[in-house]
C-alpha positions as CSV (number, residue, x, y, z in Angstrom):
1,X,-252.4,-98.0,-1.7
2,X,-249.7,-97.9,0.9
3,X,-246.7,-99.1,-1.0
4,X,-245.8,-97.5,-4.6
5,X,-244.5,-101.2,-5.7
6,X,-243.3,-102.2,-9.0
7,X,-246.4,-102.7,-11.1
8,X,-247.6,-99.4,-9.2
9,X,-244.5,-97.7,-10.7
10,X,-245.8,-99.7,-14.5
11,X,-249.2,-98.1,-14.2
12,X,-248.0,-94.9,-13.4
13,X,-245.7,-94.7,-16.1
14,X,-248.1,-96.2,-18.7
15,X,-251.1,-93.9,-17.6
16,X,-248.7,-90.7,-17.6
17,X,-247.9,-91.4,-21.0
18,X,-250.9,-92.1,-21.6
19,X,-252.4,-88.8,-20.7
20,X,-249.3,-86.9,-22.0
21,X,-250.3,-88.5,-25.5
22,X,-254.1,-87.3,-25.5
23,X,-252.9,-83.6,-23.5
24,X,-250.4,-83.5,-26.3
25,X,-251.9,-80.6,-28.8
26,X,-253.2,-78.6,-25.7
27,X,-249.5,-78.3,-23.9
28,X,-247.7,-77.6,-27.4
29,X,-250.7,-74.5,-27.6
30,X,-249.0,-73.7,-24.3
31,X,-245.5,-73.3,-25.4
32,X,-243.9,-70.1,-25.5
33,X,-240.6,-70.6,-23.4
34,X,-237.8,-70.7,-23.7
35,X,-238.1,-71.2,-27.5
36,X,-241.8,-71.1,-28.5
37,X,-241.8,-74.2,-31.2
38,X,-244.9,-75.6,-30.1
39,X,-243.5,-79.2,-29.3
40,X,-243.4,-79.3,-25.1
41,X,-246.4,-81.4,-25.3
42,X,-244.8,-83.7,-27.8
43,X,-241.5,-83.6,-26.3
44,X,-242.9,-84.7,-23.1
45,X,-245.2,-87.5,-24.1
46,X,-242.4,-88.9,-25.9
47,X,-240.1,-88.6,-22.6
48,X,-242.5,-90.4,-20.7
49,X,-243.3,-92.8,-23.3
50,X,-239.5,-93.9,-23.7
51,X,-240.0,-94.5,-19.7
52,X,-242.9,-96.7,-20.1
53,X,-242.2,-98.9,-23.2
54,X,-238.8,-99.4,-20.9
55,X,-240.8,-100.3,-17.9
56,X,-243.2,-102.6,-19.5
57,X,-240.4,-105.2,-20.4
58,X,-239.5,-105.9,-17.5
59,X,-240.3,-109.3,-16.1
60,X,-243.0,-109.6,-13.6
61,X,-241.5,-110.3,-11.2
62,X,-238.6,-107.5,-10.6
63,X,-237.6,-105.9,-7.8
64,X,-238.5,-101.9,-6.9
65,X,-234.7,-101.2,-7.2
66,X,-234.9,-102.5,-10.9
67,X,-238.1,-100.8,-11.8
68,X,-237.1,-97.1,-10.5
69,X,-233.4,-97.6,-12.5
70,X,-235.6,-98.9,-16.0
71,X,-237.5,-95.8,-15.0
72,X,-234.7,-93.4,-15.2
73,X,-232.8,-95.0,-17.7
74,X,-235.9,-95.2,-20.2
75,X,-236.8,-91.5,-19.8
76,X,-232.8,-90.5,-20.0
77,X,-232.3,-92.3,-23.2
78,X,-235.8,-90.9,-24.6
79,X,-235.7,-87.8,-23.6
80,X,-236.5,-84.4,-26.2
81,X,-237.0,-81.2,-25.5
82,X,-236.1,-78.5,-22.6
83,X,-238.8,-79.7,-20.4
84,X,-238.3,-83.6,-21.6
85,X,-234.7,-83.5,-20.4
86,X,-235.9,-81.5,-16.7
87,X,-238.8,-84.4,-16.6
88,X,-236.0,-87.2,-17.1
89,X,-234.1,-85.8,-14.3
90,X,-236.9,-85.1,-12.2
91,X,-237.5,-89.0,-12.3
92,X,-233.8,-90.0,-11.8
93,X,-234.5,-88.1,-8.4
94,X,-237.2,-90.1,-8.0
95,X,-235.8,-93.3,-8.3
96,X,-232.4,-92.5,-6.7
97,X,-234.7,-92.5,-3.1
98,X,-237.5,-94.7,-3.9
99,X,-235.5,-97.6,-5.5
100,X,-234.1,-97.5,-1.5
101,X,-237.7,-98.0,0.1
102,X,-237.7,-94.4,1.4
103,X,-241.0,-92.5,1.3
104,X,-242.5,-90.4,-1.7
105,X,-241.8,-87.1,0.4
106,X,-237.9,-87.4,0.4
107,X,-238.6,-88.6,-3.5
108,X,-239.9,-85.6,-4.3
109,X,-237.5,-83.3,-2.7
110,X,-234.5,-85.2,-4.0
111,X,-236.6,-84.8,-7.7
112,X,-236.3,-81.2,-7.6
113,X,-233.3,-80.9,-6.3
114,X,-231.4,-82.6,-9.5
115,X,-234.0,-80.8,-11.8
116,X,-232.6,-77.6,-10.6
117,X,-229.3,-78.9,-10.6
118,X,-229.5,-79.5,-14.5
119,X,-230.3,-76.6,-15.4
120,X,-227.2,-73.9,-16.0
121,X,-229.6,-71.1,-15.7
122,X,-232.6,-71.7,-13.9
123,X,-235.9,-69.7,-14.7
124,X,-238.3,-69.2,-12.4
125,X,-242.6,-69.6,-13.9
126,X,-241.0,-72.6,-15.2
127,X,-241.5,-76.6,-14.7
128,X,-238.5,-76.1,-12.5
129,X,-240.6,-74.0,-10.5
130,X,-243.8,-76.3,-10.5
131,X,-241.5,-79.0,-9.5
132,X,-239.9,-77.1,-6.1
133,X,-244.2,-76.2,-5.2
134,X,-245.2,-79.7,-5.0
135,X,-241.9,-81.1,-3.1
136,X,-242.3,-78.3,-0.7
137,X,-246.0,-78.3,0.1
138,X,-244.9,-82.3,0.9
139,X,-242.3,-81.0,2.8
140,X,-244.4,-79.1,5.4
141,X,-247.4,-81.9,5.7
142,X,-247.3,-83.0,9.4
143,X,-245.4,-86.4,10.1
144,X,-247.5,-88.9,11.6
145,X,-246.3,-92.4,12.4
146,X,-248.1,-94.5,10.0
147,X,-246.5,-98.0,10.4
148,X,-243.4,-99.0,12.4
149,X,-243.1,-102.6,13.5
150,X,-240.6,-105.6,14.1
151,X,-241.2,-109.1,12.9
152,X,-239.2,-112.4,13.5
153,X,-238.3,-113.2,9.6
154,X,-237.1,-116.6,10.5
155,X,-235.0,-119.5,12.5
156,X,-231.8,-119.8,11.3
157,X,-231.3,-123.6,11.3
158,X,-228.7,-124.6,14.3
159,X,-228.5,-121.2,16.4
160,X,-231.3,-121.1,19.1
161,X,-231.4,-117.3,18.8
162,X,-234.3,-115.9,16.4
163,X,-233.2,-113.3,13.9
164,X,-234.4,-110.3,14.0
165,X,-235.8,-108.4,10.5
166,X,-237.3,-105.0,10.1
167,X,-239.9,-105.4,7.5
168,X,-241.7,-101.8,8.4
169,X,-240.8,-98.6,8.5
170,X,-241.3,-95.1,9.1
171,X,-243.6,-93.3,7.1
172,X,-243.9,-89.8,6.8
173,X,-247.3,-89.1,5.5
174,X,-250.2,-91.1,4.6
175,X,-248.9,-92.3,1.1
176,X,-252.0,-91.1,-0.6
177,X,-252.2,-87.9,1.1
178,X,-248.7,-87.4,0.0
179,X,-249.6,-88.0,-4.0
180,X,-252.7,-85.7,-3.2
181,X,-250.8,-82.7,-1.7
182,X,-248.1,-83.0,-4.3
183,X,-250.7,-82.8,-7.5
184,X,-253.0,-79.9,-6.2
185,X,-249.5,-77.7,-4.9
186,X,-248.3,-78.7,-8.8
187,X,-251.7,-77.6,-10.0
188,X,-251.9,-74.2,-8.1
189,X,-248.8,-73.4,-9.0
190,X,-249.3,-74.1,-12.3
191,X,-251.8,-71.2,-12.4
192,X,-249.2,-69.0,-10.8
193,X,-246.3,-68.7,-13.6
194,X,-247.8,-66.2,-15.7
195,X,-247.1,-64.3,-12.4
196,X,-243.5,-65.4,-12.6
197,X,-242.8,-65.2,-16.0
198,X,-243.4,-62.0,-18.5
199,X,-243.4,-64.1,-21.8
200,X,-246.4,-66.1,-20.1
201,X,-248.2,-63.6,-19.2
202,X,-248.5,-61.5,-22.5
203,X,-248.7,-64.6,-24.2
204,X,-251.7,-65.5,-22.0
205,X,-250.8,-69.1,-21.1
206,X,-249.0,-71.1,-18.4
207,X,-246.0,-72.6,-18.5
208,X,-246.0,-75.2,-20.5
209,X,-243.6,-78.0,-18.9
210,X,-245.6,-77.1,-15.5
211,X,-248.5,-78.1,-17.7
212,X,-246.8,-81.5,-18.4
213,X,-245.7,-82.1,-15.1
214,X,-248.4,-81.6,-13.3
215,X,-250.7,-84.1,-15.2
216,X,-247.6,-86.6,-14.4
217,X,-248.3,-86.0,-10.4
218,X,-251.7,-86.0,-11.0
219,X,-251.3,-89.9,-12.8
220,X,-249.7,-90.4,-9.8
221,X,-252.2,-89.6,-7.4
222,X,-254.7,-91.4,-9.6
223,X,-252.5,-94.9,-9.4
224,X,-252.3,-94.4,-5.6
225,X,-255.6,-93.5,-5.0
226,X,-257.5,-95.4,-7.5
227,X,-259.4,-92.7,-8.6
228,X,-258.8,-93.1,-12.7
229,X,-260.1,-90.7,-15.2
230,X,-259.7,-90.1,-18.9
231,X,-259.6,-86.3,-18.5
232,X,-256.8,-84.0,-17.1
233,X,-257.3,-80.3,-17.5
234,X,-255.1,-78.3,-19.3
235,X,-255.4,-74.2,-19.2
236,X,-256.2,-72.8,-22.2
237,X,-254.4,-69.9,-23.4
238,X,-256.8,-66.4,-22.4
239,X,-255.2,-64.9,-25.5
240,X,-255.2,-64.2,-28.9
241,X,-251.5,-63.7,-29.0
242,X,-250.2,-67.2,-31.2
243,X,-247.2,-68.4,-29.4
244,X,-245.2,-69.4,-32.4
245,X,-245.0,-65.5,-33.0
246,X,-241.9,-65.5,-30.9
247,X,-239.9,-68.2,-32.5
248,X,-236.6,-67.2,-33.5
249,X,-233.8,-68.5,-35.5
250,X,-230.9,-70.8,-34.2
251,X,-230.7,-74.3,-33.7
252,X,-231.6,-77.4,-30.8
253,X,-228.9,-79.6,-30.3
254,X,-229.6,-82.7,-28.4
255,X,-227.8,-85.8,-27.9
256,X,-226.6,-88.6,-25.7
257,X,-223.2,-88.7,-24.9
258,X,-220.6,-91.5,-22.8
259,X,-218.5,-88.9,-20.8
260,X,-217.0,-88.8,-17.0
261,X,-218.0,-86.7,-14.7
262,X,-214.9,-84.2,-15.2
263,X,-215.6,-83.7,-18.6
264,X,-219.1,-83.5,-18.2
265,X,-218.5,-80.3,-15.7
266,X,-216.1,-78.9,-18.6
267,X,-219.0,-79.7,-21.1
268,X,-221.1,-77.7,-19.2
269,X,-218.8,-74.8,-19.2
270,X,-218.1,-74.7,-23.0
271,X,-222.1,-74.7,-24.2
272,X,-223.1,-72.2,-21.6
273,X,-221.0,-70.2,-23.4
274,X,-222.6,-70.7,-26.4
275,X,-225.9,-70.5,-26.2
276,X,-229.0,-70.9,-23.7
277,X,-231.4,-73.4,-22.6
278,X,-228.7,-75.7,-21.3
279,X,-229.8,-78.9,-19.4
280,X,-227.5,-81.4,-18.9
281,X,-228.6,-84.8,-17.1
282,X,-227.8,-88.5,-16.3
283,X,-224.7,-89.5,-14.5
284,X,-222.9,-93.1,-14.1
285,X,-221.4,-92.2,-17.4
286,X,-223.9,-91.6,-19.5
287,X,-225.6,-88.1,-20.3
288,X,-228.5,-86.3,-22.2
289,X,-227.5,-82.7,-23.6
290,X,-230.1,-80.5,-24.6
291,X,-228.8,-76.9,-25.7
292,X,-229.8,-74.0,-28.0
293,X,-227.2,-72.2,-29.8
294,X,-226.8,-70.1,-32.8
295,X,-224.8,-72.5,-34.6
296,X,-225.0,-76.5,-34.1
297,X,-221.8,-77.6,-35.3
298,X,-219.5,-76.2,-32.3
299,X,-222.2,-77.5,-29.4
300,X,-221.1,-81.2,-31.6
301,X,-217.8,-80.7,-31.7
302,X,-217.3,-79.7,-27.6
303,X,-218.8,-82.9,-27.4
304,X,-216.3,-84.9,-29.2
305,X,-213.8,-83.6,-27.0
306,X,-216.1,-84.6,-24.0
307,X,-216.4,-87.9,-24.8
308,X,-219.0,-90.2,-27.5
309,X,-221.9,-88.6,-29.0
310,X,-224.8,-90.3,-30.3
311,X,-228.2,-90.3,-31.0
312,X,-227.4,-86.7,-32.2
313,X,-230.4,-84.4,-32.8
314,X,-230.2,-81.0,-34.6
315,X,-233.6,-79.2,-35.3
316,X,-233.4,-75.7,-36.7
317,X,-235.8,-73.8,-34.4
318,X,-237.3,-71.1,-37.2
319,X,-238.4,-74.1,-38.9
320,X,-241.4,-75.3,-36.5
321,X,-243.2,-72.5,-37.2
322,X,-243.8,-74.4,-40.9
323,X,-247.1,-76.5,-40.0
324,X,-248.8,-79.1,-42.1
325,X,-250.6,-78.0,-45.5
326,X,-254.1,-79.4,-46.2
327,X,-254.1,-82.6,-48.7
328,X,-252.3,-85.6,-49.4
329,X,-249.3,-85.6,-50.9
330,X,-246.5,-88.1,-52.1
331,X,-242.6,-87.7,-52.3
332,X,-240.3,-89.4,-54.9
333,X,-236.7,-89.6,-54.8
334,X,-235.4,-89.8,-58.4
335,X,-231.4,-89.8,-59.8
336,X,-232.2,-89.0,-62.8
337,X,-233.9,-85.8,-64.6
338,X,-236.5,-88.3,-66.7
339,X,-237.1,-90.5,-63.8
340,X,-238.0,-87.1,-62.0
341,X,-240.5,-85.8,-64.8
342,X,-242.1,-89.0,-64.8
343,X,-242.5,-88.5,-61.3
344,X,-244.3,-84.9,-61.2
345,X,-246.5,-86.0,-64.5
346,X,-247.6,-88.4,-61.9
347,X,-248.2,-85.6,-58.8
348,X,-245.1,-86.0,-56.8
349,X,-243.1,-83.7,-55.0
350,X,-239.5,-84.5,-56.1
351,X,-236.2,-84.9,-54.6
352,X,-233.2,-84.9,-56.7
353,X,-230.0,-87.1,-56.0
354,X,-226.4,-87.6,-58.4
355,X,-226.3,-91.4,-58.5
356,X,-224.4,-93.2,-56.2
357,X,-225.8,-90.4,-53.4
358,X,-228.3,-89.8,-50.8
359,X,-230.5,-86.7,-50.8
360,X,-229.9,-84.0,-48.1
361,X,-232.2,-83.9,-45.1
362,X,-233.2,-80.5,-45.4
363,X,-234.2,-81.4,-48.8
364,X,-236.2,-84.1,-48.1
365,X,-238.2,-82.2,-44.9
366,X,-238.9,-79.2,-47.1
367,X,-240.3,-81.8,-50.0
368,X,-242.7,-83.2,-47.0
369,X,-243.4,-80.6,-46.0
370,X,-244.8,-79.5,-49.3
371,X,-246.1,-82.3,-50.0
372,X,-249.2,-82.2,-47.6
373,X,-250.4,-83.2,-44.6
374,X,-250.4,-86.9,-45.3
375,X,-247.4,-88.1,-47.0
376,X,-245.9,-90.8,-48.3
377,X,-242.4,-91.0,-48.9
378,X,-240.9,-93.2,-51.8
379,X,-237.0,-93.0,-51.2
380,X,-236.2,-95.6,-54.2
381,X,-233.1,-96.3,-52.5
382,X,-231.9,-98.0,-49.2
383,X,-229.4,-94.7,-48.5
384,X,-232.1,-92.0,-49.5
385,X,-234.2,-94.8,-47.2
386,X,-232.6,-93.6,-44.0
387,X,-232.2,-89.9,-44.8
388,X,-236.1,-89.8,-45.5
389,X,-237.0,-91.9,-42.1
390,X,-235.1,-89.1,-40.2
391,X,-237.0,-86.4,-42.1
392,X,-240.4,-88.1,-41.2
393,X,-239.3,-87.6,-38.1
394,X,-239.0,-84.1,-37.4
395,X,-242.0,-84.0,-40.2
396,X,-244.4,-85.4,-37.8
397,X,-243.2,-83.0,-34.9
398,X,-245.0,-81.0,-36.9
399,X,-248.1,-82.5,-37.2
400,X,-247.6,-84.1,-40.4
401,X,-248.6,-87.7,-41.1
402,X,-245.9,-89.2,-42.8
403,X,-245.3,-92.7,-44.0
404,X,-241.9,-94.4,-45.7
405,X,-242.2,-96.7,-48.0
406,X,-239.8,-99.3,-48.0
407,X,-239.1,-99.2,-52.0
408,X,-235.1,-99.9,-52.7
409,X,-235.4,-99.5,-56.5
410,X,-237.3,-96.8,-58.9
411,X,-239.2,-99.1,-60.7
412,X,-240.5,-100.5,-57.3
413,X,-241.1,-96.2,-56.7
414,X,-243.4,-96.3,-60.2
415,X,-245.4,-99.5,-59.2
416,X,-246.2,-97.8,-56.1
417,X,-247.2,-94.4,-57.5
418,X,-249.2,-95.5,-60.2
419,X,-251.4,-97.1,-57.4
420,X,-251.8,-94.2,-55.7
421,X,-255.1,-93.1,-55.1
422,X,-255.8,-89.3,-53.3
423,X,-259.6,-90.2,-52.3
424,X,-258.4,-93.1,-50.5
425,X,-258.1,-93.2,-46.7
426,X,-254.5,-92.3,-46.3
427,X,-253.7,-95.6,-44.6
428,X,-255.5,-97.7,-47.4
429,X,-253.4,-96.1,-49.7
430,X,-250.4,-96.7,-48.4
431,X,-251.0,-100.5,-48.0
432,X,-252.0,-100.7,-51.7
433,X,-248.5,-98.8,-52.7
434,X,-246.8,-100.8,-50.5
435,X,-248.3,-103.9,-51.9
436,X,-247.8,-103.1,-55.3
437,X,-243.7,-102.1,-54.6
438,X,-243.8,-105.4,-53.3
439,X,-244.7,-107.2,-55.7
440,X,-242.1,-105.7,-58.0
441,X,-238.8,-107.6,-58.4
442,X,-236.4,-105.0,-59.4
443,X,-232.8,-105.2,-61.7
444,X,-230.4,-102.8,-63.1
445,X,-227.5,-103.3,-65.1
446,X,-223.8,-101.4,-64.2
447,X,-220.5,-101.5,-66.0
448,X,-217.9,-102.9,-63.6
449,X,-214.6,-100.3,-63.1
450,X,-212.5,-102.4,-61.4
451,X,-211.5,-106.2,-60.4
452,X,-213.9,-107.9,-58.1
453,X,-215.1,-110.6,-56.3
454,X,-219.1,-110.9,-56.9
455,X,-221.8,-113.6,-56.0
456,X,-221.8,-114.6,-59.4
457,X,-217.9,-114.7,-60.2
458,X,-214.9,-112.4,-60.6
459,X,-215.7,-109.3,-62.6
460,X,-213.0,-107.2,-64.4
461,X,-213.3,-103.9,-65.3
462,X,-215.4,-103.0,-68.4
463,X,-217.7,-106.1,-67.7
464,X,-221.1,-105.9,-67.7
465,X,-222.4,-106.9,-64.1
466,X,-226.8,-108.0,-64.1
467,X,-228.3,-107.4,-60.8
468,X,-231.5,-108.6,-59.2
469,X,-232.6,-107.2,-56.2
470,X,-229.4,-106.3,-55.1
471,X,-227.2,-109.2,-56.0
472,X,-224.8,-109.5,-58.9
473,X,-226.3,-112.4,-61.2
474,X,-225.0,-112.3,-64.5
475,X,-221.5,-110.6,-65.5
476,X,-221.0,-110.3,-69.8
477,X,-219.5,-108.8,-72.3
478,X,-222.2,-106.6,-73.8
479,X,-225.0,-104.6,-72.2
480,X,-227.8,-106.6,-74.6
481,X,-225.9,-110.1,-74.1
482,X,-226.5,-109.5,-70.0
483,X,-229.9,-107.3,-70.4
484,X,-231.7,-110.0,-71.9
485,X,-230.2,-112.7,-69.0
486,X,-231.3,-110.8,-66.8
487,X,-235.2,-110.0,-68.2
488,X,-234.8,-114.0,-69.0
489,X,-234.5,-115.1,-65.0
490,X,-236.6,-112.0,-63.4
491,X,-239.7,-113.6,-65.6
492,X,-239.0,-117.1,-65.2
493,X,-240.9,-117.0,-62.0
494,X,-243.6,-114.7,-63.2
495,X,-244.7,-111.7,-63.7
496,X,-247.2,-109.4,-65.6
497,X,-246.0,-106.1,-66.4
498,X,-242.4,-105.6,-67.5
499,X,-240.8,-101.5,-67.1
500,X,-237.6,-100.9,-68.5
501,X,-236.1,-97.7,-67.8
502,X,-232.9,-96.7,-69.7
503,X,-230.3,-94.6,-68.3
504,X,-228.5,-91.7,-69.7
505,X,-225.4,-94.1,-71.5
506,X,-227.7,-96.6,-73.0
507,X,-227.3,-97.6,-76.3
508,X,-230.5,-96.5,-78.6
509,X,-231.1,-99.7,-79.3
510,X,-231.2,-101.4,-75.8
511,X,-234.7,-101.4,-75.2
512,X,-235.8,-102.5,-78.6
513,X,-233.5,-105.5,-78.3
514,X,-235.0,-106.5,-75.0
515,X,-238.6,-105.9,-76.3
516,X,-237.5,-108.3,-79.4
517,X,-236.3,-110.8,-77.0
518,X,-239.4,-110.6,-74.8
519,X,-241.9,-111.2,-77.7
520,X,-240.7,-114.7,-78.1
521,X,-239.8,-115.5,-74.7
522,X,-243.1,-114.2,-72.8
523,X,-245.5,-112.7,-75.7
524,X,-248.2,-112.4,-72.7
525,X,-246.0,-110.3,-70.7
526,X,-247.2,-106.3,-71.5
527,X,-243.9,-103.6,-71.7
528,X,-243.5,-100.5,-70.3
529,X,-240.3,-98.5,-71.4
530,X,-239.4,-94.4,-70.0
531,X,-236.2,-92.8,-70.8
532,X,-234.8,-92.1,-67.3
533,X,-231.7,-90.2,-68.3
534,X,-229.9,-91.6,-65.1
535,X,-226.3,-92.0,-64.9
536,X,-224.5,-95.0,-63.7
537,X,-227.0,-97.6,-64.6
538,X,-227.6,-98.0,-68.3
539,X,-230.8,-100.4,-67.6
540,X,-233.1,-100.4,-64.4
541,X,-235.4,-103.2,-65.2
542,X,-238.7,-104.2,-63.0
543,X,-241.0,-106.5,-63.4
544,X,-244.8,-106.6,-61.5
């Protein structure tokens, strides 16, 4: 290949991520430094992934300009991790050059330039380090003259003079040589960090983000050469020492943030203070932070003075050294202390919210985490919903298979559970729990504390308000008058299996006035009836 074009710069990314993904438990083996939580491989992967995915949705036919921005952009936004944040930078460099035309050499030099740049205190047996080897071993490769010419582009229509159009260029380097030089210098100095760096050295292993990087030159080389494989080596540790022995307390804050440059440089300042492991990248505007610090909330708040956070990330760092337990496991969110029994009689791990709350996220990460290694999550709730999708997350981080379940409602939460089956493949189970919280239309009565406007009328306070999935549809007087409504239109379009659950408020004779009522409406119907205990809702009411 002579020119690293557009769909040169899609395969590359693709086939980096691709190999970052299948390298990914060897390089988190790896990771000792700065923090060692056994995620650089993850961190990375998902880095370049962000890259690719941003890459790959481009049109066809876009120009190299567009490509190597997408590029950047898709790793800034995606980046995680120390090394992830480096690795974005190290392809902004890339792209600020290369979107120009210029040649990979100047790339590379201008890639670890801003890498360095990012970081407030540079360390050297680092990526940084395996980074600066390549750029300079491309640096000293003799220039050779490898295409400069002139061509008439075109006659411009009424001027007898030809314009003149310089479609080559000078190039330093056989482009392939270049891609070649750079991966083996990455490589061999790869092997050298344990030299560079004490922490590698007892610890047996390289340097992890070198590890990353240098299968990311070596995709490279492969894309410009041609010469694909589906193995990249990674060095083994030569120890018995466990990295994750070192892991200490304190937290990893990351996050995006829409700041100038001036507070940006201000930024800096404030969280170098603070902590360690500071990287700070992006420009134009828009910024990745990636910090360590012994407590997260004052890395958050300097950057609310900087300018808008977002996509905020807060992982505390004692915590990776908590892997995945053997098994299968499920996790149930339940608001109410008979919901929650019924829940462990069935095997769950619980998680305990007050109604009319979400559950914490460090409670629902520990729950997973006992859970198993294969999990799924029944939040019961479209606010426990969210908090349990971030906790899955940083779940999977560590190696746990984790699945959320989309059920809003308990009684969509007992359908699924009482489907579950343990000696199924995990997948297979989830799609039968899934399918059977599905099929589960789900109600609840409330008493109304104040004058509204609802879907199915005004409502004044002390009414009874019916729900059905979600929507008001019936406001009475009496709980039995509007539980019986409700039962009366869930059913009308079906239904097997009717579960009433009452609440902690509930009259004692609610259920057996709905079961009366149900006998002469749908006789074929079967009834299933648990004292929840909740609070708020006197009546949650599912039907399969």
């Amino acid at each position: 290949m002579e020119v690293l074009d557009p769909p040169a710069v899609r395969r590359w990314a693709r086939l980096a991520a691709d190999a970052l993904g299948g390298a990914r438990a060897e390089i988190d083996a790896l990771n000792v430094f700065p923090v060692a939580d056994g995620d650089t491989g993850t961190n990375l992967h998902l880095t370049v992934l962000s890259a690719a995915e941003a890459v790959e949705a481009l049109p066809d036919d876009v120009d190299a300009a567009v490509m190597w921005q997408t590029l950047s952009y898709g790793a800034l936004i995606g980046a995680r991790g120390n090394s992830g944040v480096i690795v974005s930078q190290a392809l902004r460099g890339l792209a600020e050059v290369l979107k120009d035309g210029a040649d990979l050499r100047a790339g590379l030099l201008r890639a670890a330039t801003l890498a360095r740049e990012a970081v407030a205190r540079p360390v050297e047996g680092t990526v940084l380090s395996v980074l600066e080897a390549a750029a300079q071993a491309v640096q000293e490769m003799p220039v050779q003259e490898v295409r400069s010419q002139e061509v008439r582009a075109h006659e411009v229509p009424g001027q007898q003079d030809e314009q003149q159009e310089v479609v080559g260029q000078e190039v330093t380097g056989d482009l392939a040589a270049v891609a070649r030089r750079a991966a083996g210098a990455a490589r061999a100095a790869l092997r050298r960090t344990p030299e560079q760096l004490d922490v590698l050295a007892r610890s047996g292993v390289v340097d992890a983000g070198g590890a990353g990087l240098a299968i990311i030159l070596e995709s490279l080389e492969r894309v410009i050469t041609g010469s694909y494989s589906d193995r990249y080596d990674v060095p083994a540790p030569t120890s018995r020492i466990s990295p994750m022995s070192e892991v200490g307390a304190g937290y990893e804050v990351m996050y995006l943030l829409d700041a100038d440059d001036a507070a940006v440089a201000k930024l800096r300042e404030e969280l170098d203070a603070m902590g360690d492991s500071l990287v700070v990248v992006g420009g134009e505007g828009l910024w990745n932070v990636h910090v360590h610090v012994g407590e997260a909330g004052p890395a958050v708040e300097a950057a609310l003075r900087a300018g808008r956070p977002h996509r905020i990330r807060i992982t505390y760092l004692a915590e990776r050294t908590h892997r995945a337990s053997a098994g299968r496991g499920v996790v149930a969110v339940a608001a109410g202390d008979g919901i929650a029994a019924l829940f462990e009689e069935c095997g769950a791990v619980v998680v305990r919210r007050a109604p009319g709350t979400r559950p914490t996220l460090p409670a629902m990460l520990a729950a997973i985490r006992e859970a198993g290694g294969e999990v799924a999550v029944l939040p019961n709730d479209e606010g426990a919903g969210a908090v349990a999708t971030a906790a899955a997350e940083v779940a999977r981080e560590d190696g746990v298979v984790v699945s959320v379940l989309p059920t809003r409602a308990t009684v969509q939460g007992l359908a699924a559970l009482a489907v579950h089956d343990p000696l199924r493949r995990f997948d297979d189970d989830v799609v039968a729990m899934t399918d059977a919280a599905g099929h589960t239309r789900h109600g609840h009565l409330v008493v109304a504390d104040r004058e509204a406007v609802t879907s199915a009328g005004v409502c004044r306070p002390g009414d009874v308000l019916g729900l059905i999935d979600g929507d008001v549809s019936v406001i009475g007087g009496t709980l039995e008058e509007v539980a019986t409504l409700v039962v009366d239109r869930m059913v009308a379009g079906g239904g097997e299996l009717v579960t009433l659950v009452t609440g902690a408020d509930a009259p004692v004779r609610l259920a057996a006035h709905v079961e009366a009522h149900l006998r002469v409406i749908r006789p074929d119907v079967d009834l299933v009836v648990y004292d929840g205990e909740q609070g708020g809702y006197p009546l949650l009411i599912g039907v399969e």
